[in-house]
SEVOVO-327240 format. One record per residue (C-alpha): residue number from 0; residue in one letter; x, y, z. Coordinates in steps of 0.25 Angstrom, whole numbers, plus 5000, padded with zeros to 4 digits. Layout:
BEGIN
ATOM num residu east north   up
ATOM NUM      a    X     Y    Z
...
***
This chain:
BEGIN
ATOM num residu east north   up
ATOM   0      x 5182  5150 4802
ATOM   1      x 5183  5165 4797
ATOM   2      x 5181  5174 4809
ATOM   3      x 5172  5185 4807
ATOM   4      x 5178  5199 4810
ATOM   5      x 5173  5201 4824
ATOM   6      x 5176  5189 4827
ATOM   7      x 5190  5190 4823
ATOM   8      x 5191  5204 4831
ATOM   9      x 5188  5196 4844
ATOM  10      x 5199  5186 4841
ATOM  11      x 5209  5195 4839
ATOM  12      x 5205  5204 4850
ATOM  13      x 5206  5191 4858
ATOM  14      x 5220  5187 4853
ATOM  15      x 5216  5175 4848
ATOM  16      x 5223  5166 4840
ATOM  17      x 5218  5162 4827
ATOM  18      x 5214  5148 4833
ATOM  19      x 5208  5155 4845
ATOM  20      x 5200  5164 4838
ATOM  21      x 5195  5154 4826
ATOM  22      x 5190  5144 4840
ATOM  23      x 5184  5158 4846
ATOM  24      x 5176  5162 4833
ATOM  25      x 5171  5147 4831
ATOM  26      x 5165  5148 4847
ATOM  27      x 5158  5161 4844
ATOM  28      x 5152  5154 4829
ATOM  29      x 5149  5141 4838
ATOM  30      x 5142  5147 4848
ATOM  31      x 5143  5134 4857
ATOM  32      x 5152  5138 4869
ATOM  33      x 5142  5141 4880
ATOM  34      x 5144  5130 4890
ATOM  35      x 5135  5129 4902
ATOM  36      x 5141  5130 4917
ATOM  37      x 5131  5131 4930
ATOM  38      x 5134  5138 4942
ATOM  39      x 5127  5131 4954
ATOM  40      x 5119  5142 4962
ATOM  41      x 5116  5144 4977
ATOM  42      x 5106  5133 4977
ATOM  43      x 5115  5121 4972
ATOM  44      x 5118  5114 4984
ATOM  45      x 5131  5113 4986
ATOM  46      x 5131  5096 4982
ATOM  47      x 5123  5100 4969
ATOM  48      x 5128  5094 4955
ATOM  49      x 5120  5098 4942
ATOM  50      x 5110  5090 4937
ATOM  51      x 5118  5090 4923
ATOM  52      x 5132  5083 4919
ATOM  53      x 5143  5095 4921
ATOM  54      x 5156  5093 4913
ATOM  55      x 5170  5092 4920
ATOM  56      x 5176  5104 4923
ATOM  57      x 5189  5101 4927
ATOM  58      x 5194  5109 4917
ATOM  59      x 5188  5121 4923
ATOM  60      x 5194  5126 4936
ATOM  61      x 5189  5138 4935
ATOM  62      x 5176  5133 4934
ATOM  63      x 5168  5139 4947
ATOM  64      x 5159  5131 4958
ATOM  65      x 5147  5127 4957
ATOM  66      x 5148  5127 4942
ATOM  67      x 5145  5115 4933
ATOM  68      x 5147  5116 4918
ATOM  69      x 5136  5106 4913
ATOM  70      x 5141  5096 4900
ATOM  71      x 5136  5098 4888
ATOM  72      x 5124  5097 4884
ATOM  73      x 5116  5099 4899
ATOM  74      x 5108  5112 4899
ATOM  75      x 5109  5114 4914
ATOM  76      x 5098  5126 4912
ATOM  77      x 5088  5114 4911
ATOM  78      x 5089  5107 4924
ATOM  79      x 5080  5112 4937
ATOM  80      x 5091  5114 4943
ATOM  81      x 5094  5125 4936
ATOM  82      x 5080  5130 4938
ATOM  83      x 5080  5129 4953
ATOM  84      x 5093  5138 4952
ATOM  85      x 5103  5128 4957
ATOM  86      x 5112  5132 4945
ATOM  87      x 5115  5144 4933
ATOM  88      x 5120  5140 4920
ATOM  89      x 5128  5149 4914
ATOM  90      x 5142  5148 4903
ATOM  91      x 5154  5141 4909
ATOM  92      x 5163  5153 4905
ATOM  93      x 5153  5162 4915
ATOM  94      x 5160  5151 4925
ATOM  95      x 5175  5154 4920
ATOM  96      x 5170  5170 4922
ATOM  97      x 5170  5167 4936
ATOM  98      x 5179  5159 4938
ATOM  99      x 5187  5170 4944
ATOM 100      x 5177  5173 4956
ATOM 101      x 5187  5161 4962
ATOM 102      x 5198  5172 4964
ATOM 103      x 5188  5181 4971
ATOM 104      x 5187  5181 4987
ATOM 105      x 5171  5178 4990
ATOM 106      x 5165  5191 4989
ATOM 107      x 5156  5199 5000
ATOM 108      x 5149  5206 4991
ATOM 109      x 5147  5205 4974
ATOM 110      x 5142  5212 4963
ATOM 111      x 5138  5204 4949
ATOM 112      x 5138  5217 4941
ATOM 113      x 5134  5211 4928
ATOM 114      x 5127  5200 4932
ATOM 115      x 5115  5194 4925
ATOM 116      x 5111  5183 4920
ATOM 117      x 5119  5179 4936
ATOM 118      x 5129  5168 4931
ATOM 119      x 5142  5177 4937
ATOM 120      x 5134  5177 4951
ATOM 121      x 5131  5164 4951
ATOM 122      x 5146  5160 4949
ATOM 123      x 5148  5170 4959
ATOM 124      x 5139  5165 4968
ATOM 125      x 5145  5149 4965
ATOM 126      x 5158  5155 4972
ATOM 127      x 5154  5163 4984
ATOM 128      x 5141  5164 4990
ATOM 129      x 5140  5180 4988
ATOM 130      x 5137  5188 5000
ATOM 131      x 5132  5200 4994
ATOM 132      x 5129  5198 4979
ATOM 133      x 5125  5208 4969
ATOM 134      x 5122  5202 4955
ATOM 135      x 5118  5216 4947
ATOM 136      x 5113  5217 4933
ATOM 137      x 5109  5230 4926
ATOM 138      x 5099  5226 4916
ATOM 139      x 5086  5223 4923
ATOM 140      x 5082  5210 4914
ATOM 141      x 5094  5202 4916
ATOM 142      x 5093  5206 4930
ATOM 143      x 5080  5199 4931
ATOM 144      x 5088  5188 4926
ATOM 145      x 5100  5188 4935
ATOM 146      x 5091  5189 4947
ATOM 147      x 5083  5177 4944
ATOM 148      x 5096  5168 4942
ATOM 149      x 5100  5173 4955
ATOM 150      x 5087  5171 4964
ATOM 151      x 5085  5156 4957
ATOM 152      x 5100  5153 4959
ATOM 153      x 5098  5157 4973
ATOM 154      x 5110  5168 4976
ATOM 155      x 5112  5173 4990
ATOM 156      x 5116  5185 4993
ATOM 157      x 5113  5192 4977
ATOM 158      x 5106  5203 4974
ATOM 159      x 5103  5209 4960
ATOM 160      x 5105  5223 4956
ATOM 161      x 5103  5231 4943
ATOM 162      x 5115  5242 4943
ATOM 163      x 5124  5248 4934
ATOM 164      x 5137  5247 4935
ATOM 165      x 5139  5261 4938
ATOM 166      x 5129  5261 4947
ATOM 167      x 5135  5250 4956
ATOM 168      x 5149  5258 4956
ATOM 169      x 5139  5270 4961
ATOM 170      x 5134  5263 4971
ATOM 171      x 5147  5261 4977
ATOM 172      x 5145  5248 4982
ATOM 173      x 5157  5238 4981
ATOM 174      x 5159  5222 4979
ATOM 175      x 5171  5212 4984
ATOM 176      x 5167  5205 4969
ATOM 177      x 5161  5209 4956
ATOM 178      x 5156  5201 4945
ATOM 179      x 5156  5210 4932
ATOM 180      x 5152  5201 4921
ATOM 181      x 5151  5212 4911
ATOM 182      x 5142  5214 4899
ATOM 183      x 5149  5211 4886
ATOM 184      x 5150  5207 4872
ATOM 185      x 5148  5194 4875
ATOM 186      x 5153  5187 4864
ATOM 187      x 5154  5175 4869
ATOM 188      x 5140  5174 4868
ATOM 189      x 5142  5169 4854
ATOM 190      x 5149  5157 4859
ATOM 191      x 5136  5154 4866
ATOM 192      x 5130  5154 4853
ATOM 193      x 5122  5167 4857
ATOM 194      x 5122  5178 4848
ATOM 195      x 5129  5192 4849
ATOM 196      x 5130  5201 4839
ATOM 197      x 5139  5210 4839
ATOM 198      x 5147  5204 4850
ATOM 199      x 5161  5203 4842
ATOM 200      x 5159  5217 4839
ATOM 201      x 5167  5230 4843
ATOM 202      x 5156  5238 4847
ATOM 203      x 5150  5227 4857
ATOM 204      x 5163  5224 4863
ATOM 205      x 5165  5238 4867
ATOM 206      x 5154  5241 4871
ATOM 207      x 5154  5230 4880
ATOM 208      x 5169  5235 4884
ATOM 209      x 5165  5249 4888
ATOM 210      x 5153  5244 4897
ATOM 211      x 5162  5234 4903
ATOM 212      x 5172  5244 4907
ATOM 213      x 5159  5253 4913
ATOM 214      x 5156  5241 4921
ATOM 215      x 5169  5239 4927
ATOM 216      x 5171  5251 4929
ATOM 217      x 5159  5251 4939
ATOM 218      x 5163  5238 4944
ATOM 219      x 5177  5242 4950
ATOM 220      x 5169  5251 4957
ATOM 221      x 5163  5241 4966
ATOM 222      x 5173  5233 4971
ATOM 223      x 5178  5231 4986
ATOM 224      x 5194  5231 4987
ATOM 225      x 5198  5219 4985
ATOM 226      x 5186  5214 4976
ATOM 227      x 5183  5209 4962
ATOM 228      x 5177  5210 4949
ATOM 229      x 5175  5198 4941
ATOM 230      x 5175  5205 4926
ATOM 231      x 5169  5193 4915
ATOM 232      x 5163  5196 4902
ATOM 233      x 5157  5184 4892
ATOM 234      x 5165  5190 4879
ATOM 235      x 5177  5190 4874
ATOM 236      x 5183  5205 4868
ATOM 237      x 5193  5209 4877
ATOM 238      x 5188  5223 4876
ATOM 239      x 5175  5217 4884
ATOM 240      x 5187  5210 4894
ATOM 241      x 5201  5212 4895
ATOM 242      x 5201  5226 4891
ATOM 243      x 5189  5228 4901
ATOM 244      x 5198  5225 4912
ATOM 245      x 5211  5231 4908
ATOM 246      x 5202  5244 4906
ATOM 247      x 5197  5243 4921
ATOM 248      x 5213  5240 4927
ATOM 249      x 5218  5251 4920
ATOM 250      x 5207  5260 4924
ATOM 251      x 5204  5257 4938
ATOM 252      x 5214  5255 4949
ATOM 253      x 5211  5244 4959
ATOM 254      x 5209  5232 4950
ATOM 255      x 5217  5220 4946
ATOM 256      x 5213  5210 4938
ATOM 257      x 5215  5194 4946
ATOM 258      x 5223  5182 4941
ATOM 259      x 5211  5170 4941
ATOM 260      x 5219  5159 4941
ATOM 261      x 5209  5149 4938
ATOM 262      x 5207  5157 4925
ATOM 263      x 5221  5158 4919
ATOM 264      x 5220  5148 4908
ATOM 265      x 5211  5160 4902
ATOM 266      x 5218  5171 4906
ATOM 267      x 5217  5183 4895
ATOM 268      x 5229  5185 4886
ATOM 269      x 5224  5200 4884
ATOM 270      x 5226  5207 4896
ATOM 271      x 5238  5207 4907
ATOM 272      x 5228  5205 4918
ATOM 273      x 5220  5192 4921
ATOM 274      x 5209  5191 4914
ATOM 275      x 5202  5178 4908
ATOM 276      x 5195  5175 4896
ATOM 277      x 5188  5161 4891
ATOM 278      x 5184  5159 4877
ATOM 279      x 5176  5147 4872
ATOM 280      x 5186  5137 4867
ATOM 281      x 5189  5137 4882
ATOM 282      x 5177  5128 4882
ATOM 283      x 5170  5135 4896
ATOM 284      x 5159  5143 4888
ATOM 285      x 5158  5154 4881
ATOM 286      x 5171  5162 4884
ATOM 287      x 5171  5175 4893
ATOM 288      x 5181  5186 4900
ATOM 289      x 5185  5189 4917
ATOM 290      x 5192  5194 4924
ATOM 291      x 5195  5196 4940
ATOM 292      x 5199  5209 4945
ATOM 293      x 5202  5214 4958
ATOM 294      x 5201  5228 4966
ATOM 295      x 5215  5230 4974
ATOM 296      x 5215  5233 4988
ATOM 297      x 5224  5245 4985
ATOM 298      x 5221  5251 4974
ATOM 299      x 5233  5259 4976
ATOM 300      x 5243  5248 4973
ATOM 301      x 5235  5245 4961
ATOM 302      x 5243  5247 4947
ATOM 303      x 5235  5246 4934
***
């Protein structure tokens, strides 16, 4: 298989091996690693089992609660279950995404700052029952969206909001936890068999990589001592992740990015902090990026 151009640019920005990349490029062309998880919402009882065979996990540790990855072949969007809100279906690497919440103390107060269509609140939620929950999405269509998932899931304690960025850092108001599943590329989308043009492409990437900075840098704005932001993007150019976070610990005292042990068999080769990417041969969906960071006590003691 011959790479095309873009495609090779990505591999080698990636440092992937000639084996790597060849299995990388065939997912993208294959469009067949979307795999299906579902989060159980508020409603689920606590005894409640899917109504659909789920696969063995095991293999999964990292896998959150209340999440069931269905075998395949069930279309878990089909059952009234779904439709009374007892569960969300989303991709299983959104799961891995999160898997970092597991490091974070249950917070008193959360922002979701990118958050339609709702699946990164819902893990949220799968965790901690959120106290007082913001779930915030700038464009007024999919905040339509994000709010219906979120009265038919039934989650306490949540409101929806439609700020920018800059005007959340504005405001002044701060958060123990936020979620910033920022706006990307999304390349791989192409392993979902979805269609992207220009995805692969310089000019995408870093556009994406700028707006991701602006948003970050808003977002380390809003945070109590002591509190988080969970960083996750569903591509794979390290300009859109790595590079994102490096820029933020070099340019803003105060943050370190966590160890999440549970996720160290994906730990990035491509930055000296911890950081986490999955790709699709992995075999839990389409691929994606995070990373944990933390706002020290003492900023002070702080070295960059």
């Amino acid at each position: 298989m011959e790479a095309s151009k873009a495609e090779q640019r990505l591999c080698t920005r990636l440092g992937l091996e000639p084996a790597a990349a060849e299995r990388l490029v065939a997912a993208m062309r294959a469009g067949s690693s979307s795999r299906s998880a579902v989060v159980l919402s508020p409603k689920a009882p606590a005894d409640y089992e899917p109504p659909f065979a789920c696969a063995d996990m095991s293999a999964a540790p990292w896998l959150p609660p209340r999440v069931y990855v269905p075998e395949a072949g069930e279309r878990p969007a089909q059952y009234a279950d779904y439709e009374a809100g007892l569960y969300y279906v989303l991709d299983v690497s959104s799961c891995w995404e999160s898997a970092a919440l597991a490091h974070v103390p249950p917070p008193a107060s959360s922002l979701d700052l990118c958050a339609a269509p709702g699946g990164k609140t819902m893990l949220m939620a799968a965790r901690y029952v959120p106290q007082a929950h913001t779930a915030n999405e700038v464009n007024a269509a999919r905040r339509g969206i994000l709010r219906q998932n979120i009265e038919k899931c039934g989650l306490p304690n949540t409101e929806v909001s439609g700020l920018r960025p800059d005007q959340w850092a504005a405001e002044g108001k701060q958060f123990d936890l936020m979620l910033v599943d920022a706006p990307c590329s999304g390349q791989s989308l192409l392993c979902k068999g979805i269609k992207n043009p220009g995805c692969l492409g310089a000019q995408m990437v870093n556009g994406n990589a700028k707006r991701q900075k602006g948003i970050m840098l808003a977002a380390v704005q809003c945070v109590t001592a002591g509190g988080h932001i969970l960083y996750s993007t569903c591509t794979y150019d390290p300009d859109e992740n790595e590079k994102v976070i490096s820029y933020i610990l070099r340019r803003v005292p105060g943050w370190v990015a966590v160890e999440v042990p549970l996720l160290a068999a994906f730990r990035s080769g491509l930055a000296d902090f911890p950081c986490y990417r999955l790709l699709p041969e992995h075999g839990f969906g389409a691929g994606g990026f995070c990373c944990l960071l933390k706002k020290t006590e003492n900023i002070e003691q702080t070295t960059k």
